[in-house]
C-alpha positions as a printed Julia matrix, in Angstrom:
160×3 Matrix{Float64}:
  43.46   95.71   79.91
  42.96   97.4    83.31
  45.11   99.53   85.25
  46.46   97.04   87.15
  47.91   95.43   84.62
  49.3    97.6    82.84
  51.3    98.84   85.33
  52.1    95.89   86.09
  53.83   94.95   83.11
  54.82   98.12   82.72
  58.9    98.79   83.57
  59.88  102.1    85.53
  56.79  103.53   86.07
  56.92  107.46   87.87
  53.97  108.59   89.5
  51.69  106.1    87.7
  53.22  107.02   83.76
  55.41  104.28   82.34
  58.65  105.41   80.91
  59.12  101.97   79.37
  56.94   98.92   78.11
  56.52   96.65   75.83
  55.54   98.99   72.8
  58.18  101.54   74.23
  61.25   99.83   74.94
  64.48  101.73   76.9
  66.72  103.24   74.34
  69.84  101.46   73.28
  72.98  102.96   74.33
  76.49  102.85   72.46
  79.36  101.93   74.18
  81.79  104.95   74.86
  84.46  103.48   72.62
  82.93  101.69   70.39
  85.22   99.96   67.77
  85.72  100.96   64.67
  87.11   99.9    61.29
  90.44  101.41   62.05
  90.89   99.74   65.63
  93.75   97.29   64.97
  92.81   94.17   65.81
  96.43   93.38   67.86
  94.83   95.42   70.8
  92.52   92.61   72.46
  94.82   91.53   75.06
  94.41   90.94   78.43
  97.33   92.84   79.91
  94.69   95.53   81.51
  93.11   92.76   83.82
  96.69   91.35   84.41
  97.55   94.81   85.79
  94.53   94.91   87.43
  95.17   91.29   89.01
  99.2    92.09   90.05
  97.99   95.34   91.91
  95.31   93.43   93.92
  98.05   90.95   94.85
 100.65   92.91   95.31
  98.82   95.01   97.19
  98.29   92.44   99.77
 101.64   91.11   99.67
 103.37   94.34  100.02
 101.44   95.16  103.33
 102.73   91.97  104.93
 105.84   92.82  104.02
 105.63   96.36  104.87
 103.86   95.74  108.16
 106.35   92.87  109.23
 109.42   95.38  108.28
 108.01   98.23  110.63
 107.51   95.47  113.31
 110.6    93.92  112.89
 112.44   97.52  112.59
 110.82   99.44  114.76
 109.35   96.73  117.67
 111.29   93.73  117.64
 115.09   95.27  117.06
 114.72   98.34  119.5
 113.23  101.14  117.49
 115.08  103.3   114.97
 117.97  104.67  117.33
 119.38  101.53  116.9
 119.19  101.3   113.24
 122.92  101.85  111.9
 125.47  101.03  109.05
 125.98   97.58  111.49
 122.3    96.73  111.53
 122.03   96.92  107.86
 125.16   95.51  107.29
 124.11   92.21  110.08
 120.83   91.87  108.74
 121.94   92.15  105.16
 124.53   89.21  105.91
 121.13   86.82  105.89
 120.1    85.88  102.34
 116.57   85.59  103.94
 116.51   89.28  105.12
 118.36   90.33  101.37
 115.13   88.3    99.5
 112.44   90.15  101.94
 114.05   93.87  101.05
 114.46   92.88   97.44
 110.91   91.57   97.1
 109.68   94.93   98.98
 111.96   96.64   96.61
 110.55   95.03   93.14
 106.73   94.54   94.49
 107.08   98.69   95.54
 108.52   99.68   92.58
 106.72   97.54   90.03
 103.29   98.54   91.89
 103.76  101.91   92.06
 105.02  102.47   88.17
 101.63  100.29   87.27
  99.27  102.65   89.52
 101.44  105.99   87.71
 100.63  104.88   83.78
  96.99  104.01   84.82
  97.26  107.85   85.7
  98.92  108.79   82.69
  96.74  106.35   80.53
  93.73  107.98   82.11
  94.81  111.88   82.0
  97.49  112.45   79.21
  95.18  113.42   76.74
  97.68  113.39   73.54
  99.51  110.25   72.6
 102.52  111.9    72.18
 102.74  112.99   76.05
 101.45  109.81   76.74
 104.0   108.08   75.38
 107.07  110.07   76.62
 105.56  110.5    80.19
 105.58  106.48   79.95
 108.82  106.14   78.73
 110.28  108.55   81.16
 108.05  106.45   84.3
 109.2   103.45   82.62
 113.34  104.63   82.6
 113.13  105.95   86.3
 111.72  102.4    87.54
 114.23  100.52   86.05
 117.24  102.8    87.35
 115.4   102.49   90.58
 114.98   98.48   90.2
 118.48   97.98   89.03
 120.17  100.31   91.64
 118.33   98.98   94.64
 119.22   95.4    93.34
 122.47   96.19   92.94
 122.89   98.25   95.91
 121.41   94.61   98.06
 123.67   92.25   96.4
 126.91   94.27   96.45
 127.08   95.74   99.89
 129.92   95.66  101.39
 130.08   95.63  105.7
 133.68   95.9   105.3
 133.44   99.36  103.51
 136.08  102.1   105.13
C-alpha cells in the first residue's frame, strides 16, 4: 500500500501520522449520565423539550407584546407623564387591553419561573436545595400569577 493511500484512508491525520484508521479506530466515549439500573424508568418524559419549546415561543410572543406596550405607552398615548390612576383605570375598562396585560402578565411570569429552575436544575448541587429552592420559585410565581390576575379583574375606577 503506498503512502498515498494510506493517508488517504486514513481519518485525522497530524503532520502525516494517523491518529485513527481502520486497525485503530477513535475511542468510544460514555455518555455523561449514562443510565443505570437504579434510574426509574418514570423519568423519560418530554417535559424538558416542552420547556424548551414554551420559552422559544414565548419568547417571541412576549416581545410583541412588550414592544407594542412601550409603543402604545410611551409613543402613541403621550409618554409616561400622562400615565395615571385614569389611564389605567380607561384602558383597563377594555376587555381587549385587560387580555393583552394578563397575557404579558402569565407569559412573564410563567417564562421567567421556567428560565429560574433551569438555573436551579443546573447549579443546586443537592436535591434537597433543589427541591426547596423550587418550591419556594414555584410559591412566589403563583402569588405573583394569582395577585396580578386578581388585581386585572377586580379593579375598581370608582375606588375613593
Amino acid at each position: 500500500m503506498s503512502s498515498e493511500t494510506s493517508s488517504a484512508a486514513a481519518i485525522g491525520d497530524v503532520e502525516g501520522v494517523s491518529l485513527y484508521d481502520v486497525d485503530h479506530p477513535a475511542p468510544v466515549i460514555e455518555p455523561p449520565r449514562k443510565r443505570t439500573g437504579k434510574t426509574p424508568k418514570g423519568s423519560r418524559t418530554n417535559f424538558e423539550m416542552y420547556a424548551w419549546l414554551f420559552m422559544r415561543l414565548s419568547g417571541i410572543l412576549l416581545t410583541v407584546l412588550v414592544i407594542g406596550h412601550l409603543l402604545i405607552q410611551l409613543v402613541l398615548d403621550g409618554g409616561v407623564s400622562k400615565i395615571g390612576f385614569a389611564f389605567v383605570a380607561g384602558r383597563w375598562a377594555s376587555p381587549f387591553w385587560q387580555a393583552w396585560d394578563l397575557t404579558m402578565l402569565w407569559l412573564a411570569m410563567l417564562h421567567g419561573a421556567n428560565g429560574l429552575r433551569t438555573v436551579i436544575n443546573d447549579y443546586a448541587e443537592r436535591d434537597n436545595t433543589r427541591f426547596w429552592l423550587k418550591m419556594l420559585l414555584y410559591t412566589a410565581t403563583v402569588f405573583t400569577v394569582l395577585l396580578g390576575t386578581l388585581v386585572i379583574f377586580t379593579f375598581d375606577p370608582n375606588i375613593r
